[in-house]
Structures are given as C-alpha cells and as structure tokens.
C-alpha positions in Angstrom: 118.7 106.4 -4.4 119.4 104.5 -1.5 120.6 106.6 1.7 123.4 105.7 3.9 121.8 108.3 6.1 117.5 108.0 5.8 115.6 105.1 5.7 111.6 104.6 5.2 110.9 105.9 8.3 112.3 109.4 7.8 110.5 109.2 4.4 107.2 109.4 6.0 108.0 111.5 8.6 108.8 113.9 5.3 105.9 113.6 4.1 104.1 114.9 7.1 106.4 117.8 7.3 106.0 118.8 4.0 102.2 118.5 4.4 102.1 120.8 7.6 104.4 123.5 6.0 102.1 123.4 2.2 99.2 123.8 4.4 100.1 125.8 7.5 103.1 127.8 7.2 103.5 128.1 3.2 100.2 130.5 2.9 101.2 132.9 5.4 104.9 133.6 5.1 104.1 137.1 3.5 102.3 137.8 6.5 104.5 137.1 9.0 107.4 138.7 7.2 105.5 141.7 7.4 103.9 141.6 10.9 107.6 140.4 12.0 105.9 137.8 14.3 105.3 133.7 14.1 101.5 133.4 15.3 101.7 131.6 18.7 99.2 129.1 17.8 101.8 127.8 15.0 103.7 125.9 18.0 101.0 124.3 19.1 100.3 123.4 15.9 104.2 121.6 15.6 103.3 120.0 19.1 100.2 118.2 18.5 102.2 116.7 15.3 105.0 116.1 17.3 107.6 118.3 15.7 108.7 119.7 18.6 109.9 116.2 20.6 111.8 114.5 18.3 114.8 114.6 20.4 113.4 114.5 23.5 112.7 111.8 25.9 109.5 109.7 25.7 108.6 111.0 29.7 108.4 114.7 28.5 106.1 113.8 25.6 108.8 113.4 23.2 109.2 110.4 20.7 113.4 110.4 21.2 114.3 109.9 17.9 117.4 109.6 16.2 119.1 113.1 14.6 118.2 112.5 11.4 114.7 112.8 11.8 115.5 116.9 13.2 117.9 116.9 10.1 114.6 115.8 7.7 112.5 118.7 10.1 115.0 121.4 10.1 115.4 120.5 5.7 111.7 120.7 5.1 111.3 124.0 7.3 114.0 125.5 5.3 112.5 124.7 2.1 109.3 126.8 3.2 111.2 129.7 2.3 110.9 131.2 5.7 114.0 131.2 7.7 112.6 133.4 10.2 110.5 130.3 11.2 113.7 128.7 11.1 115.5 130.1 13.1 112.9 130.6 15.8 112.4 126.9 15.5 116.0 126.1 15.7 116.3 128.0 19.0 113.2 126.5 20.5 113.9 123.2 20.0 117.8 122.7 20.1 118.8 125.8 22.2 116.5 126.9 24.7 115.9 123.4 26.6 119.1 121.8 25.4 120.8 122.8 29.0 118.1 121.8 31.5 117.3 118.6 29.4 121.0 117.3 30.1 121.9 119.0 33.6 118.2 120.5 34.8 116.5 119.4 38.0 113.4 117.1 37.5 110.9 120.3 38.2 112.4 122.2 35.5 112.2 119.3 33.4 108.8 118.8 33.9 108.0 122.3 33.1 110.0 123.6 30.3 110.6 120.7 28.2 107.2 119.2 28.6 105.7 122.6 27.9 108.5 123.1 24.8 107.5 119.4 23.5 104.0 120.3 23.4 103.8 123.8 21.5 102.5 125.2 24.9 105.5 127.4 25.6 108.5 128.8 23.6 111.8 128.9 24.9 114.7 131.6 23.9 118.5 131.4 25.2 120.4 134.1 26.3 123.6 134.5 26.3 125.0 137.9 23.9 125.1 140.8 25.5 126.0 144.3 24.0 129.8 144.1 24.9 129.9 140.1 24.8 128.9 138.0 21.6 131.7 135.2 20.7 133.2 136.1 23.8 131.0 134.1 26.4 133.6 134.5 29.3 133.0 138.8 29.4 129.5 138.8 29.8 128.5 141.0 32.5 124.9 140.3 33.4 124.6 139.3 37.3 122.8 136.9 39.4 123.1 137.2 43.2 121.6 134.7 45.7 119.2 136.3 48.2 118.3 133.5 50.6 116.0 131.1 48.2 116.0 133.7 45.3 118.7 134.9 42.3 118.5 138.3 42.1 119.4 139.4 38.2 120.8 142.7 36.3 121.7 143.0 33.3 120.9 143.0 29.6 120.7 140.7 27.0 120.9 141.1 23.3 120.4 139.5 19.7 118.0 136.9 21.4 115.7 135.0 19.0 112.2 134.8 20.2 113.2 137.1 23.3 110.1 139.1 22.5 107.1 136.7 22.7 108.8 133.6 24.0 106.9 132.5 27.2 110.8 131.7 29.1 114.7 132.0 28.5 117.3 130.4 29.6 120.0 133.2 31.0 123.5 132.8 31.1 124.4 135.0 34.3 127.5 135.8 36.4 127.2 134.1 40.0 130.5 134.3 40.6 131.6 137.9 39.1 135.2 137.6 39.7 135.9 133.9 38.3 136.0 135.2 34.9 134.6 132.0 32.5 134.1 129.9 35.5 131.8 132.0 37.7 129.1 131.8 35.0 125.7 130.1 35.4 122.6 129.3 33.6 119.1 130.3 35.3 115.4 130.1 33.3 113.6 133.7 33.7 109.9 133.4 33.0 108.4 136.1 30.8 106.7 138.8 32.6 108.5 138.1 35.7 108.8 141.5 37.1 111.8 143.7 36.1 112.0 142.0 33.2 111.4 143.2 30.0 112.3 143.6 26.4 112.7 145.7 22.8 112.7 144.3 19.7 115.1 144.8 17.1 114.7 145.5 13.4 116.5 143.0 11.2 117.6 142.6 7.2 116.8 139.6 7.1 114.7 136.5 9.5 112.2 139.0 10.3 109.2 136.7 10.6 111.2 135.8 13.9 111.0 138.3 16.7 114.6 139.2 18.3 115.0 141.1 21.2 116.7 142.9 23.3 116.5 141.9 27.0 116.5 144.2 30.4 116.8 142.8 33.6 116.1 144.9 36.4 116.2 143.4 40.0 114.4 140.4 38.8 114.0 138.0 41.4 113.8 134.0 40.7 114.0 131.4 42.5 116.8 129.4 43.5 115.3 126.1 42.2 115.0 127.8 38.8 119.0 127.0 38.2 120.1 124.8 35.5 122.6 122.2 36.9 125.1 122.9 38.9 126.2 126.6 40.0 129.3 128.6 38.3 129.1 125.1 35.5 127.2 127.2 32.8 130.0 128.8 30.5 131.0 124.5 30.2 127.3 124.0 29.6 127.3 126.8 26.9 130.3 125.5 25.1 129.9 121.6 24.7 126.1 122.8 23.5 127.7 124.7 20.9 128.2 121.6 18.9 124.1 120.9 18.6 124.0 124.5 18.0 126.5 125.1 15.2 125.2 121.8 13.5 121.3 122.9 13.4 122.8 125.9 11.6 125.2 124.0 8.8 121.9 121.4 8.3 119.5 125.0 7.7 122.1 126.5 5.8 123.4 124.1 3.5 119.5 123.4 3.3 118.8 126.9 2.6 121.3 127.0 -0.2 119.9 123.8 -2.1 116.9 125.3 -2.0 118.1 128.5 -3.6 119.2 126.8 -6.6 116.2 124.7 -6.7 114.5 127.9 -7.2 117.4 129.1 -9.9 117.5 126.1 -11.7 113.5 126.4 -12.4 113.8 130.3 -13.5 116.9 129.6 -15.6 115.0 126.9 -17.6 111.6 129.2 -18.3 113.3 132.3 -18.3 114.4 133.3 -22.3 116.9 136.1 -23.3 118.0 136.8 -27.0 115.7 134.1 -28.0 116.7 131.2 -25.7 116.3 129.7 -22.3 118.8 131.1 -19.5 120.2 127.8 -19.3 121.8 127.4 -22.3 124.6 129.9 -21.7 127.4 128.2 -20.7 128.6 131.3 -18.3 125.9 130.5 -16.3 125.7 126.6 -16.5 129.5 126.3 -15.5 128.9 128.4 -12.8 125.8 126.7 -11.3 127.6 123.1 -12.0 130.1 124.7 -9.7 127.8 125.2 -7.0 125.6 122.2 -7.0 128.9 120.5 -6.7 130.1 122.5 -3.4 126.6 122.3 -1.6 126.9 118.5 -2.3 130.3 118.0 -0.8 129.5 120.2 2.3 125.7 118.9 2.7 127.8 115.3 2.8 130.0 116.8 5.6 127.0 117.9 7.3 125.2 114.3 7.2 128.6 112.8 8.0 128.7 115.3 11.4 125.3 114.7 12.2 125.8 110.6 12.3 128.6 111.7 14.4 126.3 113.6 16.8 123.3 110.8 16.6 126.3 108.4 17.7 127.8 110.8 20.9 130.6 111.6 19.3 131.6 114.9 20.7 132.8 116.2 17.0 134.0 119.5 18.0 136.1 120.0 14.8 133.6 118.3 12.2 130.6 121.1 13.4 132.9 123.5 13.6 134.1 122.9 10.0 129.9 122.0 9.0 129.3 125.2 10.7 131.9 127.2 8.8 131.9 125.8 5.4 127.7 125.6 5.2 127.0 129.1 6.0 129.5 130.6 3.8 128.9 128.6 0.8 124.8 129.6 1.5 125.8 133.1 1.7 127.9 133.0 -1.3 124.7 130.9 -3.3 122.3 133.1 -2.7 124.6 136.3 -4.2 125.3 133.9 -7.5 121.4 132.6 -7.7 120.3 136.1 -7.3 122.6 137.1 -10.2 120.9 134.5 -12.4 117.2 136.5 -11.8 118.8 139.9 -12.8 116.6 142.4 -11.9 113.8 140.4 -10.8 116.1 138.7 -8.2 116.0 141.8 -6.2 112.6 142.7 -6.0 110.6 141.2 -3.0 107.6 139.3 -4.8 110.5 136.5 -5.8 111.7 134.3 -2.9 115.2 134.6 -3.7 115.1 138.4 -2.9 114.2 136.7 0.5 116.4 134.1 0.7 119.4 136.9 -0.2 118.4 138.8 3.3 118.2 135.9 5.1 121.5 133.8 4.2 123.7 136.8 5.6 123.7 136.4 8.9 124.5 133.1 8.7 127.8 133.3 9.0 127.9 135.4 12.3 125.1 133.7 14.4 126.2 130.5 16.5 130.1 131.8 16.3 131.5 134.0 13.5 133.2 132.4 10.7 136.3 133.9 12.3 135.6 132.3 15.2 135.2 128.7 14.0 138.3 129.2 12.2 140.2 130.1 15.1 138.6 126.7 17.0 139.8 124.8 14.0 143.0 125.8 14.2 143.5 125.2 17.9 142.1 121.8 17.2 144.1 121.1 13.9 147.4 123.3 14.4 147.7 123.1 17.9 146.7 120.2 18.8 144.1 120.9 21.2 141.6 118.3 22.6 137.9 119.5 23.8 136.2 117.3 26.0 132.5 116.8 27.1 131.4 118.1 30.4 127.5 116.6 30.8 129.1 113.0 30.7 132.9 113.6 30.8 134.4 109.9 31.6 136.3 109.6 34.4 139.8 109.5 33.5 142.0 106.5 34.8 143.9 106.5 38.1 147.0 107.4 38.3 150.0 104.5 37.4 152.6 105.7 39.9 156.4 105.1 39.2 156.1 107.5 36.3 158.3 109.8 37.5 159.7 109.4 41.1 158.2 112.0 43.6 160.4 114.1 44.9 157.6 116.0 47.0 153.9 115.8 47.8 151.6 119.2 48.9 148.7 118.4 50.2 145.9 120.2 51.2 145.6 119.4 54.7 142.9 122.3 56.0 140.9 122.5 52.8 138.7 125.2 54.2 142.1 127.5 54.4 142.9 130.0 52.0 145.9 131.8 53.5 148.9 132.1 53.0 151.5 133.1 55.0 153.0 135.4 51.9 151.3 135.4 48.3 153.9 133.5 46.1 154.8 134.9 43.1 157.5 132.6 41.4 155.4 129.7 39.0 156.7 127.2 40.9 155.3 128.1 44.5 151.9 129.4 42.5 151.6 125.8 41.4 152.5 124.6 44.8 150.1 126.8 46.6 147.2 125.0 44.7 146.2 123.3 47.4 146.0 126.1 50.0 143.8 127.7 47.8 141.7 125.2 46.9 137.9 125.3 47.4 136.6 121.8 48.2 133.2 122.8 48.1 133.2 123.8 44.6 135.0 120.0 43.2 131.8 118.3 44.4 132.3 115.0 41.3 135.6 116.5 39.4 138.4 113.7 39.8 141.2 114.9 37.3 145.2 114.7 37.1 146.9 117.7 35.4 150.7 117.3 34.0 152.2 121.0 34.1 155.0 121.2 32.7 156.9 125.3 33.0 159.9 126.1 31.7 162.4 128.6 33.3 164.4 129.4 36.3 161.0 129.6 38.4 159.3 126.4 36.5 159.6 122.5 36.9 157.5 119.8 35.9 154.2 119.0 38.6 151.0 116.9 38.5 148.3 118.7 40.2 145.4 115.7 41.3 141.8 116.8 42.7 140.4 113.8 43.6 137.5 113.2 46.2 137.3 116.4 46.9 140.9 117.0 47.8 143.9 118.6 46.0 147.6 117.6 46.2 150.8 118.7 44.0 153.6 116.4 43.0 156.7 117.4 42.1 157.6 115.5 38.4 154.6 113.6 36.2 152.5 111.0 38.0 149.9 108.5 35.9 147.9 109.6 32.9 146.8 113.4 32.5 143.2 114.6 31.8 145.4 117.9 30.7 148.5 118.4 29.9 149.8 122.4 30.4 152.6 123.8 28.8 153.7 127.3 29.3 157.1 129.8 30.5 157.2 130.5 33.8 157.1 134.3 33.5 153.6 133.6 31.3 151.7 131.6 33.9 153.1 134.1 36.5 151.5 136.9 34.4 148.3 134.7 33.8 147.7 133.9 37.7 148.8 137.6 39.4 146.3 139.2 37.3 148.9 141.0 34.8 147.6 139.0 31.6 144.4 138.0 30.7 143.7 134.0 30.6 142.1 133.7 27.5 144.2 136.1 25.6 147.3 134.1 26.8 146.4 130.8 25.5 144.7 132.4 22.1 148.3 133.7 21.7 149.9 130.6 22.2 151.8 131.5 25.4 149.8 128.9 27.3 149.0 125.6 25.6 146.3 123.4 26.9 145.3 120.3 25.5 142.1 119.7 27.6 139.9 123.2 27.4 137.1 122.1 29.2 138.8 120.4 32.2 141.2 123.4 32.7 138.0 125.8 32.7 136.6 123.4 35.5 139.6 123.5 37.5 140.4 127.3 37.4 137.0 127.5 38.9 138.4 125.2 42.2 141.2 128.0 43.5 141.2 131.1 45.0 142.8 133.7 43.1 145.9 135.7 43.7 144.4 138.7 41.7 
C-alpha cells in the first residue's frame, strides 16, 4: 500500500537494515543479553553502513537524510528483538550528539559527531542524577571554571552506555545558585581522570550497559562546552522532543512486533483440539490491539513529519511519547497472556519483550510527566518555544498603551540598590538594576506582566541589545505574557516559594516557558 510517509528510497534502505540485523545482530542477541554488553565492534559495523549519519550533516560523514529514514532504522532495530541495542542506539545517535550538533563549537563537532557518525566512538548523555530524574532544574552535579579548565563533582545516574561509551555529554551546574538557568552542558571523555563508573543491574534492556557515573575533581577543558554557558537546561528541554519521539517510534515499534510474534503462536498453537485463534476471547481482544497500535503508530508518523518539517511539536511528542509506551507496555502483558506458560519462560522472545517494554514509560519523562506538559499545553494554554533557532520576535508597535514611566538601566554593570524592594511592583521595576548585560549576549525579547493587587500593575519589561528597560502599561507584541498576584511573584522572587512549584500550581502563568527560563537567568536575585 502506498505510503503518505515512505517512498522507494526508504524501501531499500529497509532492506539493508534488515540484512545487517539477520546477519549481525539477530545471531548474537542471547549473548549479549547475557554478557549485558553490545560488542564495540557492532558500531563500527552501523558506521561503515552508514546507520549512524542519517541525520547528520554531509561534512561530518553523515548522508542528512530526512526523519523517516531514522524512523525505518529505529523500526527494523526494534524488530531484532533486542531493545537493549535499541536503546543504546537511540542514545548514541539522537541524544548524545544532539546538543553539540546544534549549539557545539566546530572542534567539538569535528570530534564527536564525526567520530559518532563513523562507529568509532559512542556517546552517552547525562543528565539524572540520584535526587534529580524529571526534575532537570535540581540537579546538583558542579562545574567550576579554573582558568582554561571546568572542574566537575558530582554523580550521574541511569545513564545508557555510561559504562563503555568512549564520551558523555554532562549536564552540570556552572551557575549553582540560578536554579534552571545556571545549568550547562560539557562533554567528559572516558577515562579522564576522576571519572569513573558502576554499572547497574536492570529487568529488562540488559544487552545495553547503564551506569552510574562519579565525578571526582575531573578537570576538562574550557573549549569542551557545548554552546553557550548557563544555556544547557534550554538545550535539554527543546531536545526533549527528538528524544521522546525516538522512544514513541521504538515503542509503538516494539509493540507491533509483539503481536507479530502472538499472532504467529496463536495460529500454530492448538488447545482442546483447535488453533488459539479461533476463540473469540482472544481474537476480540487482539482486534482491539492491532487497532490501538495503528492509531497511535499513525500519531507517531504524523509527529515525526512534524519533526522532519521543524515544527517544534511539543504537544504531538509529548502525546506520541505518552500514548506509545503505554499501549507497548500494556501489549506486551496481553501477548504474553496469549503464550500461557510458555510466555514466561526466557527461550520465547516475548518473555523478553515483557522485561523490556516496562520501562518505557518512565525513561525520556514519566508518563506523569508528559501528562502534566500536556495539560499545561492544552488546559492552560501554555506556549513552548524553540531556543537553537528561536525567531526574533517583532519590534515593539508603540501607542499600545501610553507610558506612563520608563526605567532604564543606565549603569548596567550595577547591581545595587539603595534598599532591596519587596512590593511586586518595585521588584519588577528594579529589573534593570539588576540586570546582567553580559549574560543577554543575542536575547531581544518583550515581556507583558501583568500583577494583580494593591502592590501589582501592568509592565513590559524589554531586553534588547543588551540593555533592559521597564515600562509602565503594555508596549508592542510580547514574546511572554506573565500573569500572576502580587503577593505570589513577591514570594517567587524573595526566595519564600519555589519557581517551579509556583507556576506547576498555577499561581504563576506563563505562556512562553522557554523565554522566561532565558530571562530569569539575566537578573541578579534578591534571594
């Protein structure tokens, strides 16, 4: 049938795929599942084939293809049976470089990707730490700049191919006391003093190796960070979207596969004196589930065209994300039902596939998590923007609303204050007193806050050109729009409240996420 999605191209790039995994990975899945380790000479293996550039640019020894040819990779992989390969596959090629491909220096470039592109090194990315999964903003580990050197502490956990990857992309605090936006991203090379690791026994994807990471004084150089300093949690959550979508296209993947495999047993598999497949118990059931893996592996498709076309479809991965992995965990507890006994012992794939669809739903954000993002997005109305290539927004139209007063930053090196304000109103105003014009280095944005109470009033905050001024009243078109009570953003900016817990409850409503994470970073705090 003809594809809205796949055209000749993708067909034969199939076949090759399903070639290499018959002959090179098929054969040796038992062994890897035991030895709980992907032979290094696999990657190099992908690399020479090409596998491993498919989305990256032709200078790095990448081909630059569209999407679909990773979705036709990640679908063939899948169907191997092996989602510890996977996994560690998924990470390598769509986590690991995805930072220093779009904000990394030419060096790094050079290095990582080309290196990633050819099979001759494997990448990890680290970001969980024992205290901090979902919660990207409370992670604790540390990078300090010694002259031309970070110096890094901390500990990393949960981290596919952390073991015997040959680098990792860190996620780091450079700027401990700016919360989400004193994060930054840093690539640690394996056996770089002070760093090492412990691996971690898992249910299920145990062909992959995950670790736990130690850092310990570990001293890298300066030119090892990934774009810009303090930008990383942004980074980490616009790549969230690549991330959450390789996991709905394995998943939903996965599950198809998982009823390939039921369908097959059902139909040579008797029981009082007829095949498995004639009961109508178990037909209705399985018509049930073909049907939802076809609705949500058309979701999935649909998202991915959104992504091959640079749509920033927060809301469609989210929901791919969501629905895929619990429908695959769900498929594998009904297909395993249909073997009976034999579905649980471990010489039949679909005791395999049983292990391995749990953690699906917790990887790459919790299904509570992606819930909660959808309902900020759907319910609240929120709007997440890019941050690699955010657009510019328009100047400002003034004659909006009259202004009744401008504050401007005049000394934009000066942060103080002849007496820390503490109404909302002279916190807003203070803005540009505490303004940090080294940090806005390319941020031009107008923000519309609009507080209601005795101590509120209606501003536009612009940071433009590396300057900051506050206008009493709404001026021109806002990148963000805030919302909030005066006594909340009071409690939010002297340190009584936590930031994110305040706009999770609804007592601060932002429209723009990723432009208000920018701009907290710009201001010295009160608390």
């Amino acid at each position: 049938m003809k594809s809205l999605y796949f055209n000749e191209d993708h067909d034969i790039f199939r076949q090759s795929v399903r070639q290499f995994v018959q002959t090179e990975v098929a054969p040796h899945i038992e062994k890897w599942e035991t030895e709980e380790r992907i032979p290094k000479e696999i990657w190099k293996k992908m690399g020479d084939l090409g596998f491993l550039g498919i989305n990256m640019p032709e200078e790095y020894g990448g081909t630059n293809n569209d999407f679909f040819y990773s979705v036709v990779l990640l679908d063939e992989i899948t169907r191997s049976g092996c989602a510890g390969l996977a996994a560690a596959h998924g990470v390598h090629q769509y986590m690991s470089t995805a930072h220093i491909l779009k904000a990394g220096s030419t060096d790094l470039k050079k290095k990582y990707i080309t290196g990633a592109t050819d099979g001759s090194l494997l990448g990890a990315l680290a970001i969980s730490e024992p205290g901090a999964g979902s919660d990207v903003a409370s992670i604790r580990a540390t990078a300090v700049k010694q002259g031309d050197h970070y110096v890094i502490n901390g500990q990393k956990t949960f981290i596919t191919n952390g073991l015997y990857g040959d680098f990792v992309t860190v996620a780091c605090k450079t700027n401990p006391d700016a919360g989400a936006a004193g994060i930054s991203l840093i690539v640690v090379d394996q056996g770089t003093p002070g760093f090492t690791t412990r691996k971690l026994k898992k249910i299920g994807w145990r062909s992959s190796d995950t670790g736990e990471l130690f850092f310990d004084n570990v001293k890298v150089p300066v030119s090892n960070l990934v774009g810009q300093e303090n930008q990383g949690f942004y980074y980490i959550m616009e790549s969230f979207q690549l991330e959450r979508l390789v996991a709905g296209v394995s998943a939903i993947y996965g599950a198809e596969y998982g009823l390939d495999l039921t369908l097959k047993y059902i139909g040579e598999r008797e029981v009082f004196g007829r095949p498995v497949n004639k009961f109508q118990t178990i037909r209705h059931r399985l018509v049930d589930l073909a049907t939802e893996i076809e609705a949500a592996k058309q979701l999935t498709l649909y998202a991915a065209w959104l992504y091959d076309n640079h749509q920033f479809a927060v809301k469609e991965c989210s929901m791919v994300k969501l629905l895929t992995t619990e429908i695959s965990k769900n498929a594998a507890d009904i297909c395993l039902q249909c073997f009976g006994g034999y579905g649980y012992m471990e010489e039949y794939p679909i005791a395999r596939l049983y292990r391995d669809a749990r953690v699906g739903t917790i990887v790459g954000g919790t299904s509570e998590i992606m819930r909660e993002i959808l309902s900020k997005i759907i319910i609240d109305d929120i709007q997440f923007n890019p941050v690699y290539n955010s657009p510019k927004p328009e100047k400002p139209q003034s004659g909006t609303i009259v202004k009744e007063k401008s504050f401007s930053n005049q000394n934009q090196n000066s942060t103080t204050m002849s007496a820390k304000p503490e109404k909302a109103s002279e916190i807003i105003k203070s803005l540009p007193e505490r303004f940090k014009a080294d940090k806005a280095e390319g941020f031009d944005a107008v923000f519309h806050f609009e507080v209601s109470g005795d101590n509120g009033g209606q501003f536009t905050v612009n940071v433009k050109d590396k300057a900051c001024t506050v206008d009493e009243g709404f001026v021109g078109e806002p990148t963000c729009k805030v919302t909030t009570k005066d006594s909340d953003y009071e409690d939010v900016e002297l340190g009584r409240t936590n930031p994110q817990m305040a706009v999770m409850m609804g007592k601060i409503k932002i429209n723009n996420i990723g432009a208000m994470m920018r701009f907290a970073g710009l201001f010295e705090r009160l608390a």
